[in-house]
PADREN-965479 format. One line per 3 residues: number of its first residue (from 1); for each residue y, z, x of N, C-alpha, C, O. Coordinates in Angstrom, 3 decimals, decimal comma. Each point is the difference from the previous one (the first is absolute). Last residue first. Example, Ala and Ser with C-alpha at 12.3 -4.5 7.8 and 13.67 -1.06 7.14 Angstrom:
2> -2,250 7,080 12,850 1,190 0,060 0,820 1,090 0,730 -0,770 1,108 0,169 0,509 ~ -6,828 -0,239 -0,219 1,190 0,000 -0,890 1,200 0,000 0,900 -0,019 0,665 1,036
END
This chain:
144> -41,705 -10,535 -82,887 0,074 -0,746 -2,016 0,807 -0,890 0,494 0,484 -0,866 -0,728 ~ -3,716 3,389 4,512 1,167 -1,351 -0,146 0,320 -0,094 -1,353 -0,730 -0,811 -0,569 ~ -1,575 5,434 3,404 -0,337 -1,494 -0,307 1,635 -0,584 -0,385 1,125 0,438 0,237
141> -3,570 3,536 3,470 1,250 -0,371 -1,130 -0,977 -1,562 -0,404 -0,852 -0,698 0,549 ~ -1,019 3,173 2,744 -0,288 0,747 -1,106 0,818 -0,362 -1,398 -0,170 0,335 -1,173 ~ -0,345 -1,967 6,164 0,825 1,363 -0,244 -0,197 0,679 -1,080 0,307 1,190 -0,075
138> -1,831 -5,511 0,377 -0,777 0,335 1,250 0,818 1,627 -0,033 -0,796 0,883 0,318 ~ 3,104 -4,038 -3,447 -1,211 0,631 -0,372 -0,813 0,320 0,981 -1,035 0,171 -0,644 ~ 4,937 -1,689 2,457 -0,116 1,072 -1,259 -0,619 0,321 -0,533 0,071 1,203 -0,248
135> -1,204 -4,928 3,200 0,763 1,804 0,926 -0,185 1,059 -1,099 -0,814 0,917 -0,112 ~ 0,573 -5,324 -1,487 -1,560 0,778 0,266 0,257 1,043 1,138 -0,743 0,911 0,365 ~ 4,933 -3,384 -2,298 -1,153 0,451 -0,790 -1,205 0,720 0,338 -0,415 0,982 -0,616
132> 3,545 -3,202 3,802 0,473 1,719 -0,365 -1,243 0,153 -1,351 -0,833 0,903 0,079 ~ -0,573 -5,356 1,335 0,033 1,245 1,086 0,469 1,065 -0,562 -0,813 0,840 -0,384 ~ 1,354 -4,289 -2,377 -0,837 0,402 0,139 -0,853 0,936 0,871 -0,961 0,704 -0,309
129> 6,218 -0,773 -1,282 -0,634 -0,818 0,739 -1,743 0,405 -0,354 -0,180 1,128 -0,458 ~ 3,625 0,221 -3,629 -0,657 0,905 1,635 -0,418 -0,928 0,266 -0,561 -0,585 -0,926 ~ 4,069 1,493 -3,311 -0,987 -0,587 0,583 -0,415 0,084 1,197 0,805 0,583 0,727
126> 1,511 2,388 -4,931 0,086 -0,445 1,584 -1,242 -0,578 0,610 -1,024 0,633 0,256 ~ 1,017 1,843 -4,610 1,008 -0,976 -0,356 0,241 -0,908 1,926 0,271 -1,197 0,090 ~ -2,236 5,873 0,302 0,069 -0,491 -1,314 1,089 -1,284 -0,252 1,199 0,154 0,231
123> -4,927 2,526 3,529 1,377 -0,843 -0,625 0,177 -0,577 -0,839 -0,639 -1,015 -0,277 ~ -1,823 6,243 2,766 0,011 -1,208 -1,118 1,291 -0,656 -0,095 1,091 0,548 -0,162 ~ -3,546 2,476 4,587 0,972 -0,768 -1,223 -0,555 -0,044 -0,986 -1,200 0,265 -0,083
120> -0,370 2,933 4,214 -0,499 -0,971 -1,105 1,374 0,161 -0,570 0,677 1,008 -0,205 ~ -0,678 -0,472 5,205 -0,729 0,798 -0,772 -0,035 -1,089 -1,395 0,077 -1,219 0,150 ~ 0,717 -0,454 4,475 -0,996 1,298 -0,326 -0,528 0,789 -1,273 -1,090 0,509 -0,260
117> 3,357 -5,724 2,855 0,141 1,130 -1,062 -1,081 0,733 0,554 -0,889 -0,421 0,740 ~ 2,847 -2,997 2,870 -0,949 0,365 -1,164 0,091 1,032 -0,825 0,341 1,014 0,609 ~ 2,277 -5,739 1,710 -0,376 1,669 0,845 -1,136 0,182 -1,061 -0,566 -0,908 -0,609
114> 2,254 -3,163 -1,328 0,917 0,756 1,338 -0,109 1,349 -0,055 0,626 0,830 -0,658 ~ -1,524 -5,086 -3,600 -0,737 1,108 1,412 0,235 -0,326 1,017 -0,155 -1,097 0,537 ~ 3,016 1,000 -5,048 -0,889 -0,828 1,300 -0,615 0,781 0,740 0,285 1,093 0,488
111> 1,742 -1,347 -5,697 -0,282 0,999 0,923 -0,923 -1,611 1,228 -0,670 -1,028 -0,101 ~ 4,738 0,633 -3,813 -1,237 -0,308 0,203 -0,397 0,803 1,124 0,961 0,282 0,715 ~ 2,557 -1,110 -4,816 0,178 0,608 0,895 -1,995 -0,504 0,479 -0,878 -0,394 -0,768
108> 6,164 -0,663 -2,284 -1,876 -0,047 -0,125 -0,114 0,470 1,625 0,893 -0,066 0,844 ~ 3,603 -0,634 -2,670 -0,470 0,002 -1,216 -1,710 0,272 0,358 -0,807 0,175 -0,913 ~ 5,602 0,233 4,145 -1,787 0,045 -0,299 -0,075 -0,006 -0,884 0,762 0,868 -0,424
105> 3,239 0,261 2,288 0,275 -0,828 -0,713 -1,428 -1,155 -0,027 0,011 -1,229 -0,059 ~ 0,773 5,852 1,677 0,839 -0,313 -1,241 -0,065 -1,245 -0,876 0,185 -0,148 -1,208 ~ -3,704 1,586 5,879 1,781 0,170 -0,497 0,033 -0,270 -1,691 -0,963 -0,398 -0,656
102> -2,919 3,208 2,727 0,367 -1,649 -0,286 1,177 0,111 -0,337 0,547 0,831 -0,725 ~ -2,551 3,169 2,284 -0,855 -0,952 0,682 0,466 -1,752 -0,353 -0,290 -1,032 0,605 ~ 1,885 5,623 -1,855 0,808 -0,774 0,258 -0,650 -0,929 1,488 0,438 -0,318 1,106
99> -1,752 4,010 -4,962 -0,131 -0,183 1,598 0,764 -0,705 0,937 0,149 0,422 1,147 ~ 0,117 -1,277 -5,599 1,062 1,697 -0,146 -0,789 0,347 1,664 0,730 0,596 0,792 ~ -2,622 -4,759 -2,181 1,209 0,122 -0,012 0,844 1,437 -0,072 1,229 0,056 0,025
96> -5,628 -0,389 -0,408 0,029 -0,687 1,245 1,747 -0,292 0,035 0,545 0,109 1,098 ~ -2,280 1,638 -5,144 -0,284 1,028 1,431 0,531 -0,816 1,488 0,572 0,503 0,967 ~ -0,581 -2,850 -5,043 1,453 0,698 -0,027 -0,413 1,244 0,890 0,876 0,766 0,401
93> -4,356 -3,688 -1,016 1,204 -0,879 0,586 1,401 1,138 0,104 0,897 0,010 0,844 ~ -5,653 2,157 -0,918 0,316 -1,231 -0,587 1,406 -0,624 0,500 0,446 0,325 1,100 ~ -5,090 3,493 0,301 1,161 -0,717 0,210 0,442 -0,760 -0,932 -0,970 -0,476 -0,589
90> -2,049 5,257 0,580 -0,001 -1,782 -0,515 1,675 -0,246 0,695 1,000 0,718 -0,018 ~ -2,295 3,540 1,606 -0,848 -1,089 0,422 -0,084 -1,316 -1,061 -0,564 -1,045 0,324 ~ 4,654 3,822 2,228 -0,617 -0,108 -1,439 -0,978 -0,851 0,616 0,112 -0,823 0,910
87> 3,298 1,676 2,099 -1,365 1,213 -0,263 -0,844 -0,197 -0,831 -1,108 0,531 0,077 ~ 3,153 -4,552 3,521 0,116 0,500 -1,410 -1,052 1,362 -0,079 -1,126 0,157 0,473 ~ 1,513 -2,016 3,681 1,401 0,328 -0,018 0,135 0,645 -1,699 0,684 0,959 -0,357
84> -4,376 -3,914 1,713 -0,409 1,698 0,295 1,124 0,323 -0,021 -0,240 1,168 -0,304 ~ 0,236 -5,183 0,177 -0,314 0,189 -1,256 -0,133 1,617 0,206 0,210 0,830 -0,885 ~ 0,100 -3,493 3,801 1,445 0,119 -0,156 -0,046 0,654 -1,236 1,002 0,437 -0,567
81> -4,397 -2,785 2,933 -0,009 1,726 0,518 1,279 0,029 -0,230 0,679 0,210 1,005 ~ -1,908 -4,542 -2,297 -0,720 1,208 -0,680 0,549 1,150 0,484 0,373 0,837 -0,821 ~ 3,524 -4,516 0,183 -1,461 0,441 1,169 -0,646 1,019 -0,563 0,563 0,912 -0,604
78> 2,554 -4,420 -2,338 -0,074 1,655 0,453 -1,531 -0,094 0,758 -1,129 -0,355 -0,340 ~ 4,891 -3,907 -1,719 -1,152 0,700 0,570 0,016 1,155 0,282 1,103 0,435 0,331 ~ 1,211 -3,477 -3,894 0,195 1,201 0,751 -1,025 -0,172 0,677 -0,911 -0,424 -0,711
75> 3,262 -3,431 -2,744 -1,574 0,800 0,550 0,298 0,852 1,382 0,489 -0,609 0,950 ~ 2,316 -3,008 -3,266 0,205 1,298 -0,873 -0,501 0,691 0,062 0,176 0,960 -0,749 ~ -0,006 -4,674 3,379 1,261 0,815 -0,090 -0,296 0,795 -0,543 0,443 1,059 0,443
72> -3,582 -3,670 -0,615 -0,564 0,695 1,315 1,922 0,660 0,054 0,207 0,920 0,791 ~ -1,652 -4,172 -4,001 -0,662 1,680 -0,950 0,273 0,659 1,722 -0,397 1,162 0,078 ~ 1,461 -5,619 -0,340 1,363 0,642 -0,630 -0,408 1,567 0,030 0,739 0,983 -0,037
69> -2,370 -4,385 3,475 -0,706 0,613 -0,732 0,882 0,659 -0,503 0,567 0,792 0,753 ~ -0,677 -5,097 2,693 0,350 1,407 -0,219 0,163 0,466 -1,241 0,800 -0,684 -0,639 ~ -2,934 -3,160 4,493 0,158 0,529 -1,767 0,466 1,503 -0,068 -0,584 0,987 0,447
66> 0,122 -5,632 3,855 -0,186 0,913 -1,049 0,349 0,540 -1,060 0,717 -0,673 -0,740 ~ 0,191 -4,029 2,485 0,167 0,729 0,900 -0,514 1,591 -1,000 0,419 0,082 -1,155 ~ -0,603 -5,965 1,726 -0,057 1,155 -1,336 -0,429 1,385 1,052 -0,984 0,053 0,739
63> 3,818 -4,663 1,330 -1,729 0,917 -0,044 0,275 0,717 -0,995 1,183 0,260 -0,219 ~ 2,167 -4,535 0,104 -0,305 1,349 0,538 -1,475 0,610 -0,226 -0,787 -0,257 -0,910 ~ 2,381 -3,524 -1,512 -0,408 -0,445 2,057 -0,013 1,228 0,457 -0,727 0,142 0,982
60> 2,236 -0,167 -5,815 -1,910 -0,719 0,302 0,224 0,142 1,576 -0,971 0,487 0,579 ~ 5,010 0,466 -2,060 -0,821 1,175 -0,409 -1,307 -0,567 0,144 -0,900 0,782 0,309 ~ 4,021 -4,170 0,625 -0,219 1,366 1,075 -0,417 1,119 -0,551 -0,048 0,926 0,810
57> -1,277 -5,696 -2,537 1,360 0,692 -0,045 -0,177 1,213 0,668 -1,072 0,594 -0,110 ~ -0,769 -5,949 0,593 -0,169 1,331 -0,563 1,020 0,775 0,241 0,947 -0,297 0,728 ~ 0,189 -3,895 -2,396 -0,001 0,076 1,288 -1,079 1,725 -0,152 0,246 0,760 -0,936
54> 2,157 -3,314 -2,492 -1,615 -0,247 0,160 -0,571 0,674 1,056 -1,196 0,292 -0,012 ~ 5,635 0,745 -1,523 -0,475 -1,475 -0,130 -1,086 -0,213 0,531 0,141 -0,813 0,914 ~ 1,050 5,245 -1,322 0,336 -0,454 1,137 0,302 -1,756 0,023 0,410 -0,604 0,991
51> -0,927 5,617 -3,765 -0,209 -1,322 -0,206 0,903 -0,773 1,423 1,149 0,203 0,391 ~ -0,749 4,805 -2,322 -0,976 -0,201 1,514 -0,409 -1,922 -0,026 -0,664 -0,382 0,964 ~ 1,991 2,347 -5,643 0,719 0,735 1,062 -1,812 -0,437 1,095 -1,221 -0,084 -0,134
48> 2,283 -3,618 -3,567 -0,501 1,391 0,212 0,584 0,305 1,131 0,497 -0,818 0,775 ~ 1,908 -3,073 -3,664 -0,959 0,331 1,051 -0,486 1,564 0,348 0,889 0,847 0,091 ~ 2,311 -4,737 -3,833 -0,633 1,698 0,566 -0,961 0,019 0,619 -1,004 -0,316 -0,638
45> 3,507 -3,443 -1,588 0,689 0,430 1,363 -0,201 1,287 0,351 0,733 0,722 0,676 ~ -2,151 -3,711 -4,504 -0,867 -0,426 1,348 0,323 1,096 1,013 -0,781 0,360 0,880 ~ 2,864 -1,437 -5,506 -1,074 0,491 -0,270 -1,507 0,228 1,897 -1,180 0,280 0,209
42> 4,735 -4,408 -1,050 -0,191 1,086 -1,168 -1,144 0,741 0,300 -1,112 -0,497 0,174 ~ 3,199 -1,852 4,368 -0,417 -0,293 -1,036 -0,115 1,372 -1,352 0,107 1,201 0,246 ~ 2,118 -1,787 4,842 0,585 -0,404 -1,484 -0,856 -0,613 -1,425 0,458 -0,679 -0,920
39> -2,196 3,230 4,996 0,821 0,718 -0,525 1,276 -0,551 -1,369 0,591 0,555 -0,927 ~ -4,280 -2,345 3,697 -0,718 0,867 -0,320 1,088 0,431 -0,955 -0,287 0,044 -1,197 ~ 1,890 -5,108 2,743 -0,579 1,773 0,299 -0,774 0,635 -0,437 -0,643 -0,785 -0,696
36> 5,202 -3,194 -0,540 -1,901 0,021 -0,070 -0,092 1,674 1,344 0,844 0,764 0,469 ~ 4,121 -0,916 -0,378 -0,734 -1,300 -0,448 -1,456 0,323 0,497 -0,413 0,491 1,051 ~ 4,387 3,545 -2,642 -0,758 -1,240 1,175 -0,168 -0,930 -0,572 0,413 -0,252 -1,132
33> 0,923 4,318 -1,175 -1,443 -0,349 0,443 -0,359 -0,844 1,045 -1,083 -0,139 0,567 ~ 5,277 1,023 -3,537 0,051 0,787 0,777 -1,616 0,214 0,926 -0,109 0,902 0,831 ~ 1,609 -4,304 -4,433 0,121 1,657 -0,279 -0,532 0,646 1,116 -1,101 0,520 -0,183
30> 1,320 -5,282 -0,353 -1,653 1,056 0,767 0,609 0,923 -0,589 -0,878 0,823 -0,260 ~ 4,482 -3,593 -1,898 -1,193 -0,569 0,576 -1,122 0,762 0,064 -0,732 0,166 -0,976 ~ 4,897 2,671 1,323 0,126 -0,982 -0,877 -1,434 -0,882 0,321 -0,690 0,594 0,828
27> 3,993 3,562 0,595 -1,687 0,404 -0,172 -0,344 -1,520 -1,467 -0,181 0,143 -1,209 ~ 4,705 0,225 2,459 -0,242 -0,211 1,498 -1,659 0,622 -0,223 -0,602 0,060 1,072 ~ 3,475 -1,562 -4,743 -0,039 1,509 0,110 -0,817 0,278 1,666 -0,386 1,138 0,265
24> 1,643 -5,874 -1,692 0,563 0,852 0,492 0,342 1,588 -0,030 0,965 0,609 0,460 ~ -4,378 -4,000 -1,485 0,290 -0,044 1,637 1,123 0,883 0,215 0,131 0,617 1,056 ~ -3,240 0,188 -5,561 1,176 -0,804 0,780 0,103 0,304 1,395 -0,245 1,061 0,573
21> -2,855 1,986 -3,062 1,429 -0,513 -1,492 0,833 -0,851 1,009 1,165 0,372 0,138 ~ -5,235 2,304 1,407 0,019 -0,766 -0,318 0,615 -1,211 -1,157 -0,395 -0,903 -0,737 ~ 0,380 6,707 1,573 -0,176 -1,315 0,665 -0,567 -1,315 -0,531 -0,653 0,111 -1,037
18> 3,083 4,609 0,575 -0,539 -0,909 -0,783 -0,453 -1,332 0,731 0,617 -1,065 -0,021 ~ 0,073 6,713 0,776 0,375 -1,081 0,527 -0,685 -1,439 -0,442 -1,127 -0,241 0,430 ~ 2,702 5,187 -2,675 -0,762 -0,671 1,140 0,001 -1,460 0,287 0,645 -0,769 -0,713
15> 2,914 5,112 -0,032 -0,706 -1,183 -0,460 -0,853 -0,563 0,220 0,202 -0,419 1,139 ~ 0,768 5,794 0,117 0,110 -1,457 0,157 -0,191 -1,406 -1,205 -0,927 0,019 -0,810 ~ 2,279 5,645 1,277 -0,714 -0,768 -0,723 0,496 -1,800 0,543 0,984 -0,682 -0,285
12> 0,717 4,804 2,614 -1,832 0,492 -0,580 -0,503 -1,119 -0,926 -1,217 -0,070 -0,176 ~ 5,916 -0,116 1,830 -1,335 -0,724 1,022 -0,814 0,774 -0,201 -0,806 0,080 0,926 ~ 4,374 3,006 -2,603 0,171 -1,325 0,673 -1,064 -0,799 0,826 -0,299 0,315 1,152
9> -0,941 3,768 -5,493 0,763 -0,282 1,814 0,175 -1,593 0,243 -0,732 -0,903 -0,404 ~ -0,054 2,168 -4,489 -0,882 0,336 0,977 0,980 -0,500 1,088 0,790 -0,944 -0,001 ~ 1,138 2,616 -4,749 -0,556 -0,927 0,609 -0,085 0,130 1,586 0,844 0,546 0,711
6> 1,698 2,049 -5,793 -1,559 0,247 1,149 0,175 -1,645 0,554 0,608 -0,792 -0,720 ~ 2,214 2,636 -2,830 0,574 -0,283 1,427 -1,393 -0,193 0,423 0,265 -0,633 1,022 ~ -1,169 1,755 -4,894 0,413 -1,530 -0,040 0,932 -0,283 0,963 0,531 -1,110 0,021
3> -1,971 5,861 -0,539 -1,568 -0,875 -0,156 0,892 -1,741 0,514 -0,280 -0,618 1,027 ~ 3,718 4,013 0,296 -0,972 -0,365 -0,999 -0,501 -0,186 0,539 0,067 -0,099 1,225 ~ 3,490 2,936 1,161 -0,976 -1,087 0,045 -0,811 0,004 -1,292 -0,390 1,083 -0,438
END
């Protein structure tokens, strides 16, 4: 095989289709459009997705139904008294993960208050409900 054998597969390359050359290339007259329309005019025959002809369109007649939050996939919760499971007293994300308080596939992590701490934290980089917050500092721990 050559360079100058080369050519592309059978029916990869169409002609296209010329319209409007005679009644008898059978796409002759409307070219293939009809008669008058939305659709046989220049420049007319695009309508937006959900367009109904005026009519309202079923994304308006439906109720706007709640919101779901891209950051709440990537956000862990950890119960306070789960926190006592850790020995170290600063916590940070890769503690809470080698605890295996957050799966794998957590980028951020947040403490809730559930049950109660005792002894003193520190969290580093990990955000805290306003409740687990004043637990933790009521224990002696604070919040970075």
């Amino acid at each position: 095989m050559r360079l100058n054998d080369l050519k592309p597969a059978e029916g990869a390359r169409k002609e296209r289709v010329r319209v409007g050359r005679g009644m008898g290339s059978g796409l002759g007259k409307t070219c293939g459009r009809g008669h008058k329309g939305q659709y046989a005019r220049a420049g007319k025959g695009k309508v937006k997705a959900g367009f109904e002809g005026g009519q309202m369109p079923l994304q308006r007649r439906l109720p706007k139904v709640g919101f779901r939050s891209r950051m709440a996939a990537d956000t862990a919760e950890v119960l306070l008294y789960k926190l006592e499971l850790i020995e170290a007293s600063e916590i940070d994300f890769a503690a809470l993960r080698a605890a295996k308080l957050v799966p794998s596939t957590a980028k951020f992590a947040k403490v809730v208050k559930k049950g109660e701490i005792a002894r003193a934290v520190v969290l580093k980089g990990i955000t805290a409900t306003a409740g687990a917050k004043a637990a933790i500092e009521a224990a002696g721990g604070r919040v970075e």
